[in-house]
C-alpha positions, 0 to 999 in steps of 0.5 A: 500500500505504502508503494501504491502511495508514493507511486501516486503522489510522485505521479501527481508531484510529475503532472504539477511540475510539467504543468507549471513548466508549460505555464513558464514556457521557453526564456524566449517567450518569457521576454516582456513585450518591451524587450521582444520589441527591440530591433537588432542594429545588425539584422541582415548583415553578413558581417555582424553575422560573421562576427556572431558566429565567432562569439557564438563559438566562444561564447555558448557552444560549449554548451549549446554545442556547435552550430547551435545543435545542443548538448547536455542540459542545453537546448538546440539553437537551430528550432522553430522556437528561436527562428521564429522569436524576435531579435528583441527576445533572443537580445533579452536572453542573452542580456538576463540569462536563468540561472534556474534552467542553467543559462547565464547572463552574457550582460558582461559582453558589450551590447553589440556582440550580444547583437551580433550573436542574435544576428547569428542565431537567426541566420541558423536553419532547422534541422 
């Protein structure tokens, strides 16, 4: 009886943490309305997009894995959620992190690489 017990409150503990996970959404979607409305500076150059992919290379491949694939704990980069989000939202990830999902602030790098990083991410094509 005790087995059947804890079978079901983990069961209930599971469905309330996965359903408060979907309330949360992705960090790109819990940007607010005034950081999803900021536009990059660079969009649409190639040379920012260079430069983005260098940072990128630097900067987060060792946990996003290379050309944004995803590793580990990390998600891939290269999905309809971070292609469709806008240059603000992913300009507010990098800018605020979450240190609950493992993902840092980049706030210490100037704020034109952090947009040459957006810059990149948006040029990544879905698997």
């Amino acid at each position: 009886m005790n087995g059947l017990r804890f079978l079901i409150v983990s069961v209930v503990i599971a469905l309330a943490a996965a359903a408060a996970w979907a309330r949360v959404g992705t960090l790109v979607q819990q940007a607010p309305p005034r950081g999803k409305a900021l536009s990059n500076p660079f969009e649409g150059q190639e040379r920012a997009r260079r430069a983005g992919v260098k940072l990128f290379a630097r900067e987060c491949a060792a946990c996003h894995g290379p050309g944004g694939a995803g590793m580990r704990k990390a998600p891939p980069l290269n999905q309809a959620d971070v292609h469709e989000a806008s240059p603000g939202a992913l300009f507010w990830v990098l800018r605020n992190g979450s240190l609950k999902r493992g993902m840092p602030s980049f706030a210490h790098l100037p704020e034109a690489q952090r947009w040459q990083i957006v810059t990149y991410l948006k040029s990544l094509k879905e698997p």
